[in-house]
ZAMARGU-4260 file (C-alpha; in steps of 0.2 Angstrom, whole numbers, plus 5000, padded with zeros to 4 digits):
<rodrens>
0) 5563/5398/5447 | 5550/5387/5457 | 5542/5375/5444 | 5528/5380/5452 | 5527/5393/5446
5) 5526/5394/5427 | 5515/5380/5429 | 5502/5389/5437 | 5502/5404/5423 | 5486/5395/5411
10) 5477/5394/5427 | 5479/5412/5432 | 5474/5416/5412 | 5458/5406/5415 | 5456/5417/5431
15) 5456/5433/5420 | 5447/5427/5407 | 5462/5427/5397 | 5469/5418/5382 | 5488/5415/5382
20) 5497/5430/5371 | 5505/5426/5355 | 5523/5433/5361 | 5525/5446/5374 | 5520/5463/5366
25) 5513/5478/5371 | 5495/5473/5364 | 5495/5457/5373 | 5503/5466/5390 | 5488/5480/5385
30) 5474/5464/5385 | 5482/5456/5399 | 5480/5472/5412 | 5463/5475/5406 | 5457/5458/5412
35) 5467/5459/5426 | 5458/5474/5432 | 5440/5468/5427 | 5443/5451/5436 | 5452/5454/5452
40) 5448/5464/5464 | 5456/5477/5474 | 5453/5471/5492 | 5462/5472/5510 | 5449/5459/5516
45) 5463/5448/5524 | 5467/5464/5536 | 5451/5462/5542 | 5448/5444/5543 | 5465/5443/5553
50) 5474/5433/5538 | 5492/5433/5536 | 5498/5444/5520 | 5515/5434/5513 | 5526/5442/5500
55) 5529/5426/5492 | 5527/5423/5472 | 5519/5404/5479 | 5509/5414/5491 | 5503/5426/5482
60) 5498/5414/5469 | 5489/5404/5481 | 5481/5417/5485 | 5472/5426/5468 | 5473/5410/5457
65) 5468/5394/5469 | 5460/5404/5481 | 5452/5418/5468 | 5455/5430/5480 | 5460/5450/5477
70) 5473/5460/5487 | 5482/5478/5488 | 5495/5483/5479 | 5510/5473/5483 | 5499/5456/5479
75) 5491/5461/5466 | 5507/5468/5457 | 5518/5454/5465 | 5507/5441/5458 | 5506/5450/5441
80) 5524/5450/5439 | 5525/5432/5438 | 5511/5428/5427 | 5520/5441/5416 | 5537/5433/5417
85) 5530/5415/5414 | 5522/5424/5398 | 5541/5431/5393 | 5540/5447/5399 | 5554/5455/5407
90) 5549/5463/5423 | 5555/5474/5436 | 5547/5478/5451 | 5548/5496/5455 | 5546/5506/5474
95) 5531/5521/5476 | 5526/5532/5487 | 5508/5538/5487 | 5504/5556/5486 | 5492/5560/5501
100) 5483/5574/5508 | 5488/5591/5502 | 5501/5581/5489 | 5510/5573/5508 | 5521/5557/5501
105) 5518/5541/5511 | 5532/5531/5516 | 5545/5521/5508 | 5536/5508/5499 | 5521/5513/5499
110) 5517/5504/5482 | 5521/5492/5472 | 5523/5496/5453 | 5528/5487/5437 | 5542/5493/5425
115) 5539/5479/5409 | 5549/5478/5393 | 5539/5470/5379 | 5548/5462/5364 | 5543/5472/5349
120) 5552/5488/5352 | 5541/5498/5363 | 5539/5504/5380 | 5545/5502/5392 | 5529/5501/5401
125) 5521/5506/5417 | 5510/5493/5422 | 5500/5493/5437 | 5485/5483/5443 | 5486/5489/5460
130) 5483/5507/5462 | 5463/5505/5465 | 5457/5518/5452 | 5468/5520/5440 | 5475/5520/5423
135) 5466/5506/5414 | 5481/5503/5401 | 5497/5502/5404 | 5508/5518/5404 | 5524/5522/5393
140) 5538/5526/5406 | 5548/5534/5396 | 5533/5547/5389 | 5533/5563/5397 | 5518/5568/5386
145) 5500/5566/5392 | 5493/5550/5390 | 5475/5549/5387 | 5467/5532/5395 | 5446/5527/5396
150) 5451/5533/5416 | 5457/5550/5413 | 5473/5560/5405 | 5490/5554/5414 | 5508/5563/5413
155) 5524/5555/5420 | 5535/5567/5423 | 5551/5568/5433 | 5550/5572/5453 | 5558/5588/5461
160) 5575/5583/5470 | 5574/5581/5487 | 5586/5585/5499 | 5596/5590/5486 | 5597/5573/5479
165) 5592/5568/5463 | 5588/5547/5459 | 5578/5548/5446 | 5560/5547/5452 | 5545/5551/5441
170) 5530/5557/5447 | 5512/5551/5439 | 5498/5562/5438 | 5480/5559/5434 | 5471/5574/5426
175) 5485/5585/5433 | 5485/5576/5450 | 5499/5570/5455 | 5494/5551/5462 | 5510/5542/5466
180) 5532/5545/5466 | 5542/5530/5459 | 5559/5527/5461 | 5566/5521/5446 | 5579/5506/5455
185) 5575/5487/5453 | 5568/5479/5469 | 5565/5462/5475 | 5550/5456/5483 | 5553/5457/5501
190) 5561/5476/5501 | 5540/5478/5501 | 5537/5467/5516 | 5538/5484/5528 | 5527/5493/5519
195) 5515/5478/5517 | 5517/5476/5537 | 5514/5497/5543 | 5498/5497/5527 | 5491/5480/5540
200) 5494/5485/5555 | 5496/5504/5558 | 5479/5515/5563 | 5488/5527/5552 | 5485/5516/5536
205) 5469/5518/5526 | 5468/5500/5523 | 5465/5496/5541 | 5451/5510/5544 | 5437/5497/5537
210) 5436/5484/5525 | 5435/5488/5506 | 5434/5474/5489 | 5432/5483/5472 | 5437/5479/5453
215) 5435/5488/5437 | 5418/5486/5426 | 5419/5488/5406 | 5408/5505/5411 | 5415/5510/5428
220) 5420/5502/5447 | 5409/5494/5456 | 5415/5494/5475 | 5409/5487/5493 | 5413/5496/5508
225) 5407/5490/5523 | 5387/5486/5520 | 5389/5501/5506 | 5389/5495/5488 | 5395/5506/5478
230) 5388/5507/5458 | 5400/5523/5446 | 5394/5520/5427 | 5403/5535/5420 | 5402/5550/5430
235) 5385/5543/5441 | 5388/5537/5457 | 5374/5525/5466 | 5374/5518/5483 | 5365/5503/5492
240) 5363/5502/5507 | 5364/5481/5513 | 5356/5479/5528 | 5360/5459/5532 | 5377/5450/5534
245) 5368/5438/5522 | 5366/5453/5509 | 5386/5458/5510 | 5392/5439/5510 | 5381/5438/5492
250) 5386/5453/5486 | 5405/5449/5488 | 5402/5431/5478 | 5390/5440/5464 | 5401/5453/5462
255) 5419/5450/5465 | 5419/5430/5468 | 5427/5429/5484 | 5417/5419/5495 | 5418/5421/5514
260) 5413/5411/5527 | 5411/5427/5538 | 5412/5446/5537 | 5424/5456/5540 | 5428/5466/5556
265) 5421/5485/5551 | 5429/5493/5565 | 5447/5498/5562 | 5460/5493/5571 | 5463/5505/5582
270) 5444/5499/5588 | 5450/5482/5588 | 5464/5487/5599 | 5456/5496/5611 | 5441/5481/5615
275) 5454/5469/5615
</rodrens>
């Protein structure tokens, strides 16, 4: 392993406003998440702002820790894994595929997900602190029950065969809506680096239609697209309209701590294309 790496696992606690766990167990993975979700936000800013994305655990850590910046899924996951590993978690990084419109599966790595084993007998667990809104604890894999969360009622259950083949895959659903497919085999890092390059780069992504930055709040999400800020406490939903590129450079150090120099570019990509 790169020394960096472990080395940089009390900074990343201090960044989630986190105290280091005990030993590895499902409470402390339980604590961890939570603060990961309330401190880092979801953002694809970097598509926008024409920063590279590198799948790299230094990267990545440069990235959320040094930098206190958010991502998408296969950073904010990526970077999890090894703050979870430094900690003595035993973690497996696992493939999804997104359920879109009228239940449509994305493509092949789609999402990143985390299979984690915790040393007191339970689990193993599905954590995830890249899905945008999801679960806000972690999920038992192995459960085919529902799982009641603060964020709704989730079931893993096991996917319908496709193609006549049968690998495994579970499908997670929130409040009977199925959200994402995982396949159960072990990945590495860079198997995510195509699905990280279509989600930055293809008009068919939703990540490059128009910048978005949003984290969890102990009552709800609080989410900026554009010059929209978003407010859900509960079931209430408030919008504010910014009407400065003074107002949207505050609003995303007040309310998710990343500081920019500028904004990002609103129009999506296939915009950018066509005015270049």
């Amino acid at each position: 392993m790169d020394p960096y790496l472990p080395q940089t696992a009390d900074a990343y606690l201090e960044r989630i406003g986190a105290v280091r766990p005990a030993r590895p167990d499902a409470a402390a993975l339980r604590e961890l998440q939570l603060r990961h979700l309330v401190s880092v936000p979801f953002e694809n800013l970097s598509i926008h702002l024409g920063e590279d994305i590198v799948l790299e655990e230094r990267a990545l850590l440069d990235k959320v820790v040094a930098a206190r910046r958010g991502g998408f899924c296969y950073e904010l996951n990526g970077a999890f894994a090894v703050l979870l590993r430094a900690l003595g978690f035993r973690v497996t990084l696992l493939q999804g595929r997104v359920h879109g419109d009228e239940g449509r599966l994305g493509i092949p790595y789609d999402h990143l997900a985390l299979r984690v084993e915790t040393d007191d007998g339970t689990g193993p667990w599905l954590a995830d602190v890249g899905f945008g809104d999801h679960a806000q604890h972690p999920l038992a894999l192995d459960d085919r029950t529902d799982q009641r969360d603060p964020r709704g009622t989730f079931r893993i259950g096991r996917a319908a065969a496709e193609d006549g083949e049968d690998h495994g895959d579970l499908d997670v659903l929130r409040d009977g809506v199925p959200q994402f497919r995982l396949d159960q085999r072990p990945r590495a890092l860079a198997d995510f680096r195509g699905g990280a390059w279509y989600h930055r780069t293809s008009p068919e992504s939703g990540f490059t239609r128009s910048p978005v930055c949003s984290r969890f709040t102990t009552t709800g999400r609080i989410t900026l697209k554009g010059h929209k800020l978003l407010t859900t406490v509960g079931t209430e939903r408030h919008e504010t309209r910014l009407e400065s590129d003074e107002e949207v450079l505050a609003a995303y150090r007040e309310h998710f701590g990343v500081r920019l120099d500028r904004l990002p570019d609103e129009r999506g990509v296939g915009a950018r294309a066509s005015n270049a």
